[in-house]
C-alpha positions as CSV (number, residue, x, y, z in Angstrom):
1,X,140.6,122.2,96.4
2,X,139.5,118.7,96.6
3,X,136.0,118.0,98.5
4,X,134.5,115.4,101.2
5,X,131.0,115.4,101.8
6,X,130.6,113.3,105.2
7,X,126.9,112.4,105.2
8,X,125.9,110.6,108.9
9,X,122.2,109.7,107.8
10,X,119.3,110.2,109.5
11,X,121.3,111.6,112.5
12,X,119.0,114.6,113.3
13,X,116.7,114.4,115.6
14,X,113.8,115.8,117.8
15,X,114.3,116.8,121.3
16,X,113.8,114.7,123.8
17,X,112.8,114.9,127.4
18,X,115.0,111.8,128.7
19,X,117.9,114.3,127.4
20,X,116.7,117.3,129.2
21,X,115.0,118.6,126.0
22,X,118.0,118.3,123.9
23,X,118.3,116.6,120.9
24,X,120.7,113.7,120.0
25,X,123.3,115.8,118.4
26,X,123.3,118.6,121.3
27,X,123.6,115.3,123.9
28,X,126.1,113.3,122.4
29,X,129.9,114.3,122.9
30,X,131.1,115.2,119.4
31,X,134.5,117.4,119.9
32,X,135.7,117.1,116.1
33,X,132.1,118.4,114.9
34,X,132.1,120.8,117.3
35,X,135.7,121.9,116.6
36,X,134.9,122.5,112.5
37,X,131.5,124.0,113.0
38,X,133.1,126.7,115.0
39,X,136.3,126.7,112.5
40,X,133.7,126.9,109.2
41,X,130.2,128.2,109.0
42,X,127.1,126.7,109.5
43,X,123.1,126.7,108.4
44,X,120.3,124.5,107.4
45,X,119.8,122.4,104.7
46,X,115.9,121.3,103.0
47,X,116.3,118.1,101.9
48,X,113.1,117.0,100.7
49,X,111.3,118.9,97.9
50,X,107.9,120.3,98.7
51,X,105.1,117.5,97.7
52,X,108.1,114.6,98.2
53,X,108.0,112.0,100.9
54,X,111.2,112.2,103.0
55,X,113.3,109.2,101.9
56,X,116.6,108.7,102.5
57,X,116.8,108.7,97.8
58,X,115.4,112.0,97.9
59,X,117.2,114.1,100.6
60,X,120.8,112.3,99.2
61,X,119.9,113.6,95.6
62,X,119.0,116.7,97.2
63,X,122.1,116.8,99.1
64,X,124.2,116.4,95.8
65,X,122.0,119.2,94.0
66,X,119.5,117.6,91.9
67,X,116.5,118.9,91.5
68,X,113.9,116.1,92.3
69,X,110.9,117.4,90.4
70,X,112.9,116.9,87.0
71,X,114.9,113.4,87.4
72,X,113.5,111.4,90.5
73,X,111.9,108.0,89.8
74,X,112.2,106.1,93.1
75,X,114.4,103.9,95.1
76,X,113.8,101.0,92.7
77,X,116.0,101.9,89.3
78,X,118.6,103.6,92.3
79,X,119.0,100.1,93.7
80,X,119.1,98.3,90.0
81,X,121.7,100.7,88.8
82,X,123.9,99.7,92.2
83,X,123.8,96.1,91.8
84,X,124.5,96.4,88.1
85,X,120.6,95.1,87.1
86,X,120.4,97.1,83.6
87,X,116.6,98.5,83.3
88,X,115.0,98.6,79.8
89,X,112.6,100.5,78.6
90,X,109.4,99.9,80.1
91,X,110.9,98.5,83.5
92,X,109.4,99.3,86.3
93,X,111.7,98.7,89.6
94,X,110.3,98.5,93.0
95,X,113.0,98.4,96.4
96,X,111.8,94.9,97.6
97,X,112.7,94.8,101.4
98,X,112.3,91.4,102.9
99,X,110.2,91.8,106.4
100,X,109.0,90.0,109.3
101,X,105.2,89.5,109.6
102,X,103.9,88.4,112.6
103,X,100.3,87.4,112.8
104,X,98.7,90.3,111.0
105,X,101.0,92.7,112.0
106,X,104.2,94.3,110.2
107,X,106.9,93.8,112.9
108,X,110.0,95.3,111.0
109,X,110.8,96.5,108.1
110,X,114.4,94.4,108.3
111,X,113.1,91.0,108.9
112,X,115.7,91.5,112.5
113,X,118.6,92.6,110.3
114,X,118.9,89.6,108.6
115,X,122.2,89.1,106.6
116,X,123.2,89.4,102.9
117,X,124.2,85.8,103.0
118,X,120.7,84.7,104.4
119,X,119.0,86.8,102.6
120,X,120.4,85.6,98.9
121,X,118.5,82.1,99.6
122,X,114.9,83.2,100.5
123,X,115.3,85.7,97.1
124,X,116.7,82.9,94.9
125,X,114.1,81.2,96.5
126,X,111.6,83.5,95.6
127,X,112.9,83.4,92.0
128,X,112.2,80.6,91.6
129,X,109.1,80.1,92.4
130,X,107.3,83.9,91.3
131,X,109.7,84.5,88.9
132,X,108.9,84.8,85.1
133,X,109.7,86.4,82.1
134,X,108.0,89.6,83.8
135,X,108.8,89.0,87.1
136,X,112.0,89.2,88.9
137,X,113.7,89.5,91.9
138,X,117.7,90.1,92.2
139,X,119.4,89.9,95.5
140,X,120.6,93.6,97.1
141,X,122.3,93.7,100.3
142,X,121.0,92.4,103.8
143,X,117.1,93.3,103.9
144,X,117.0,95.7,100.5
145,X,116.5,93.8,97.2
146,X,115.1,94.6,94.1
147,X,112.1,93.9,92.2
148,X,111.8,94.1,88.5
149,X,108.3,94.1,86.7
150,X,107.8,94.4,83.0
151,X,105.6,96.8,81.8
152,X,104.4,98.0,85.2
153,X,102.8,101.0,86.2
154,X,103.9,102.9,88.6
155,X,101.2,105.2,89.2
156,X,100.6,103.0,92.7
157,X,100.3,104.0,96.3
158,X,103.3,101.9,98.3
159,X,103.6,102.4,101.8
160,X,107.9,102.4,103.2
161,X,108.1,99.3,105.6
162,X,110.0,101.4,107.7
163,X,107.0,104.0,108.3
164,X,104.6,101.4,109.5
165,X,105.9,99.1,112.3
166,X,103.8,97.5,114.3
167,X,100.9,98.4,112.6
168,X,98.6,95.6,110.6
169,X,99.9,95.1,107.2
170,X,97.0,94.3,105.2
171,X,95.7,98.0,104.9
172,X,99.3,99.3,104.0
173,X,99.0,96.8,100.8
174,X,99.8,98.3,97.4
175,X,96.5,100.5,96.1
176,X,96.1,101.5,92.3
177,X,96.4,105.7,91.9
178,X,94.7,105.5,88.5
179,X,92.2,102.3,86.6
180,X,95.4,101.7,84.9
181,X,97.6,100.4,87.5
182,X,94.9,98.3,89.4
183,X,96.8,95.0,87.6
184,X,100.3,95.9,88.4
185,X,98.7,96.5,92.0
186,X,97.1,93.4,91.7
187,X,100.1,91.5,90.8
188,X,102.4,93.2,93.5
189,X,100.1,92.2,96.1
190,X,99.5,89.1,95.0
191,X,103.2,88.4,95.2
192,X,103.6,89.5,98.6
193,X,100.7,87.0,99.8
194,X,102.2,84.5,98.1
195,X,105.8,85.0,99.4
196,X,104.3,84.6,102.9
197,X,102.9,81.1,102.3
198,X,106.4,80.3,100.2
199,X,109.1,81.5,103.0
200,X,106.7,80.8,106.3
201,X,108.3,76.9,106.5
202,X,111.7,77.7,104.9
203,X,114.4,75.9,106.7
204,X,116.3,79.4,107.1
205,X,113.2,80.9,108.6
206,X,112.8,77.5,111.0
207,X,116.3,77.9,111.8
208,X,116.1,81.3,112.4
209,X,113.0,81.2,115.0
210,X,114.6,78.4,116.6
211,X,117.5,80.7,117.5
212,X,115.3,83.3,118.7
213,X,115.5,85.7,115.4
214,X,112.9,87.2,113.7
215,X,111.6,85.3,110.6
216,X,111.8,86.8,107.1
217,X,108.9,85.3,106.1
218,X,107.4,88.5,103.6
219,X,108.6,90.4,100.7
220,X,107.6,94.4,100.9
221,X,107.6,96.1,97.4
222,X,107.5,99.9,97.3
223,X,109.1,103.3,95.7
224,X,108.5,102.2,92.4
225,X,109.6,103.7,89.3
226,X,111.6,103.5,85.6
227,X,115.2,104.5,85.0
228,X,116.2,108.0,85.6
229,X,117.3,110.8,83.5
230,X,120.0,112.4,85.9
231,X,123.1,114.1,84.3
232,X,126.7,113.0,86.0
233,X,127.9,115.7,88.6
234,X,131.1,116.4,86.4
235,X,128.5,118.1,84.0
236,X,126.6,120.2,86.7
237,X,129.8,121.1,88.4
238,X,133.1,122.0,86.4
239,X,135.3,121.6,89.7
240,X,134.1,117.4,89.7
241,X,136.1,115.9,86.9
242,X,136.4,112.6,88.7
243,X,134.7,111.7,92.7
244,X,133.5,108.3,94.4
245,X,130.5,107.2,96.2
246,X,131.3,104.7,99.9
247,X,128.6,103.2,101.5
248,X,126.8,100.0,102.0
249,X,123.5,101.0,101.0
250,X,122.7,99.9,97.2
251,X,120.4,102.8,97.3
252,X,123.2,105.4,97.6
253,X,125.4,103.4,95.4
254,X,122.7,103.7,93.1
255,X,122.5,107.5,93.0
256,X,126.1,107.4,92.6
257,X,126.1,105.4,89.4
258,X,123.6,107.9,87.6
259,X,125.6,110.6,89.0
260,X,128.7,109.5,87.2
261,X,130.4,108.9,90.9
262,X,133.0,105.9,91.3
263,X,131.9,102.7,93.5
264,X,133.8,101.9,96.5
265,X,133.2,98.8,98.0
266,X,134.6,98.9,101.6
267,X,135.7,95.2,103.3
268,X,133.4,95.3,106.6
269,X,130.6,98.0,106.0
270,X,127.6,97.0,107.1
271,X,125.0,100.1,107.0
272,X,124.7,99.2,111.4
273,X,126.7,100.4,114.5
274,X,129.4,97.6,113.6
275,X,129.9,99.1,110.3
276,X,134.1,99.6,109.6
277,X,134.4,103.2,110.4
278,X,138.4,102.9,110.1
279,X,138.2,101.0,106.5
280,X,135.5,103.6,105.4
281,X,137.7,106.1,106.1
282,X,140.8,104.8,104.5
283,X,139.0,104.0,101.4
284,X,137.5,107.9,101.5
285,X,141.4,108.9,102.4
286,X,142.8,107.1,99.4
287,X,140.1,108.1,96.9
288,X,140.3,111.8,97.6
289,X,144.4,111.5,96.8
290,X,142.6,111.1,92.8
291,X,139.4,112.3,93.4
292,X,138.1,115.7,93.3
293,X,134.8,114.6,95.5
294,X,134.2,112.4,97.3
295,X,130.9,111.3,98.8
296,X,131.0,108.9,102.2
297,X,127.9,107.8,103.8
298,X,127.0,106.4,106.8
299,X,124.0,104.9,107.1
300,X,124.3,103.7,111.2
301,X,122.1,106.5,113.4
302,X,119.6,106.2,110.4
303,X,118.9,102.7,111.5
304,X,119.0,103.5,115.5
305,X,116.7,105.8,114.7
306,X,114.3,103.5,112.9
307,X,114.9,100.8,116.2
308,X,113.9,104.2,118.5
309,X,117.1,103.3,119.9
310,X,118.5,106.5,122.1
311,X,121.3,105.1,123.6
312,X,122.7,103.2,120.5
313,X,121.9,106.4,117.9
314,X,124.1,108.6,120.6
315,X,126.9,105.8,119.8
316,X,126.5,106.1,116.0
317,X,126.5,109.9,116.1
318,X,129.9,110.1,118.5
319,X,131.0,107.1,116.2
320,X,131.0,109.3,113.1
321,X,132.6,112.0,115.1
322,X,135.7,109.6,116.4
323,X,135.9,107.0,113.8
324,X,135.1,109.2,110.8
325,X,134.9,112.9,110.7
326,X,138.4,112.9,113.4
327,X,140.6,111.0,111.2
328,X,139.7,112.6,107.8
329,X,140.1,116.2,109.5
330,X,143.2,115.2,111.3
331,X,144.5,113.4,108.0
332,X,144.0,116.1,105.8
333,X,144.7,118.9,108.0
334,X,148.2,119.3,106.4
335,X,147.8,118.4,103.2
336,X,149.4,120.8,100.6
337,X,146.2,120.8,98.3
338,X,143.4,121.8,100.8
339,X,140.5,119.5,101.3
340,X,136.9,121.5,101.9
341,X,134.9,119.5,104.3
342,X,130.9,119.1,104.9
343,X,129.2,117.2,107.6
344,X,125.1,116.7,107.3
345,X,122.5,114.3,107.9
346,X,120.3,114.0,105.0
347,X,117.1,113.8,107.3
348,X,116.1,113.4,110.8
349,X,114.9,110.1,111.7
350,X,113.8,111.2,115.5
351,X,114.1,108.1,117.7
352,X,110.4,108.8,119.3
353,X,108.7,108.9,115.8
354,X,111.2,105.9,114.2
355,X,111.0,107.2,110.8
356,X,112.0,110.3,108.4
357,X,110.8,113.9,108.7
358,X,111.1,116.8,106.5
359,X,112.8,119.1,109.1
360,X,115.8,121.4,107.5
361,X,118.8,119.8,108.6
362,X,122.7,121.1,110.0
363,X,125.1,121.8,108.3
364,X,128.9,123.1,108.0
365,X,131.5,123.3,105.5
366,X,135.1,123.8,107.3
367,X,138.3,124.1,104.5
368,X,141.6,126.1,105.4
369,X,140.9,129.8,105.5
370,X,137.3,130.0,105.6
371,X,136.3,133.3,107.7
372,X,134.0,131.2,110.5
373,X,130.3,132.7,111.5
374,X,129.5,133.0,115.1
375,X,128.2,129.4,115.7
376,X,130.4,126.9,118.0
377,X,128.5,123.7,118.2
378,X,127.1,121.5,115.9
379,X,123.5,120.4,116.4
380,X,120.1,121.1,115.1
381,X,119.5,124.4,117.2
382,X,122.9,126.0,116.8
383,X,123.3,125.8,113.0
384,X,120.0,127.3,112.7
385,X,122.0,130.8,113.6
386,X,124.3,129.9,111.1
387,X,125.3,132.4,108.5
388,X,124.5,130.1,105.3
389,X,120.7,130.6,107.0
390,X,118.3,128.0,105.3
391,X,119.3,126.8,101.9
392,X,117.1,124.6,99.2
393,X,117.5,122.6,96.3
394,X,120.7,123.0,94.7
395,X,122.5,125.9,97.0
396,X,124.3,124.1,99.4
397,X,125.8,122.0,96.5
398,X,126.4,125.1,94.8
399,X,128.1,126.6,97.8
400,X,130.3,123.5,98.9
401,X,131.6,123.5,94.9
402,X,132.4,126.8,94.1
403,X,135.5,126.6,96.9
């Protein structure tokens, strides 16, 4: 039995009056989800751990069956391990998103979706200029880049960009949890006031306001923490001898590296709405022809979400369903090894609150010959009558791999 787990992130959501008091996933028209919740079985999902913030690096690593309390150390070493940045010991690596700041206030936590390309001159930039033997930044993908401090601690109090919008960013700066980390607090803030004066009157940013974009004109440092001790899925599970990671987000790229998963890069994947459903899915396709998992992320409603964008999350989540979850089922359908197939968000991001809750989440796995439960649509509500009923830590991975 080979294995897909299709993970649309941040796709659940809250209900909402404009939709008559449904949510996103009970509004939107999503036949093929529909079609393999009622062919499979269905429940709920707790992503995020008690006493754990709900990222987007926790409810993944959840999803895949680690347990968070032993091996989580933050979105920083996840992101250094997927753009190949080799921590040593004593490393302490932060997720360094680049913002836009306007007057005193945070305005977004993407700097307007500002490009990879863009976005590799400001951090050179910023290299240059903060960098030292202690300090360094490394260029990620579009807003999500890396910073690298030696001999940090990272017993600090970092607020997510993406929590805080619109909200004045000087109280949100980095605060020491213990007298020990006051000077890596010091120093991180430091950094961020100086990368405003640096990138305010950078020809990218003058060029970008003069074509009506947002500037990135701040660095925002935050989930700090050294490299983890996670053992590779083909260790925890006997049935993964060999599985891939696709997405465009370094962070999840990141988890797949310590997880012992294969990088794919996918021509055209952007982590938005225009990300290449079709070459996502060929890549998945073509990798589960070797693979005995494989592990395709989609990071488009989570950004919707985080815009408090109904009509365009609605898009994303039919989008999976068309452009993703349609073709793989149709494709494998007929195959003569089966294929056992899951379909999740990690988290809600509900479009009225514009960031991550810790809300169970749907679930189903479908694979030829499953004996469905009673449950016909896919959505929030539904699944909570599923006949998995509400699962935790490591028994939904536990569940999908024992097939």
């Amino acid at each position: 039995m080979k294995h897909i787990i299709i993970l649309g992130d941040g796709m659940a959501d809250w209900p909402a009056a404009s939709l008559g008091n449904k949510t996103l996933l009970q509004h939107a028209h999503t036949p093929y989800m529909d079609k393999l919740a009622s062919m499979g079985r269905t429940g709920q999902l707790i992503t995020v751990a008690e006493g754990f913030h709900p990222g987007s690096e926790v409810a993944n690593m959840s999803v895949m069956g680690y347990d968070l309390p032993k091996v989580y150390e933050g979105r920083g070493p996840l992101e250094a391990a997927s753009i190949g940045v080799e921590l040593q010991p004593g490393d302490m690596a932060m997720r360094c998103n680049i913002v836009c700041i306007e007057g005193e206030i945070l305005k977004n936590h993407s700097a307007g979706h500002i490009t990879t390309e863009e976005a590799d001159v400001l951090v050179k930039y910023l290299q240059e200029h903060l960098g030292n033997e202690r300090v360094q930044f490394h260029t990620g993908v579009q807003y999500r880049h890396l910073l690298v401090i030696k001999g940090g601690n990272k017993q600090i109090d970092c607020t997510p960009p993406h929590d805080v919008p619109l909200h004045p960013f000087r109280p949100l700066m980095v605060k020491a949890e213990v007298p020990e980390a006051q000077a890596t607090a010091d120093l991180i803030n430091e950094l961020i006031l100086k990368s405003q004066e640096l990138l305010k009157n950078h020809p990218l940013n003058l060029k970008r306001m003069a074509e009506g974009k947002d500037p990135a004109n701040s660095i925002w440092p935050w989930s700090p923490g050294y490299r983890p001790q996670m053992e590779p899925l083909s260790v925890m599970y006997q049935s993964i001898q060999k599985g891939s990671v696709i997405s465009a987000v370094d962070l999840i790229n990141g988890i797949g590296v310590y997880a012992g998963l294969r990088r794919i890069s996918v021509e055209g994947a952007t982590g938005l709405y225009d990300t290449n459903y079709e070459n996502k899915v060929s890549a998945a396709l073509e990798a589960l022809k070797t693979d005995d998992l494989v592990y395709l992320h989609i990071e488009a409603s989570d950004e919707a979400g985080h815009e408090g964008n109904f009509e365009l999350k609605q898009l994303t989540i039919e989008n999976l369903d068309k452009r993703a979850v349609g073709p793989i089922y149709e494709a494998v359908k007929d195959w003569e090894e089966p294929v056992a197939i899951a379909v999740l968000p990690d988290h809600p991001t509900p479009c009225e609150l514009r960031t991550h809750t810790a809300e169970p989440v749907p679930f189903f796995i479908y694979y030829p010959g499953i004996e469905p439960d009673s449950v016909q649509t896919f959505d929030e509500v539904a699944c909570a009558e599923g006949i998995y009923g509400v699962m935790k830590e490591n028994e939904f991975m536990n569940e999908f791999m024992k097939i």
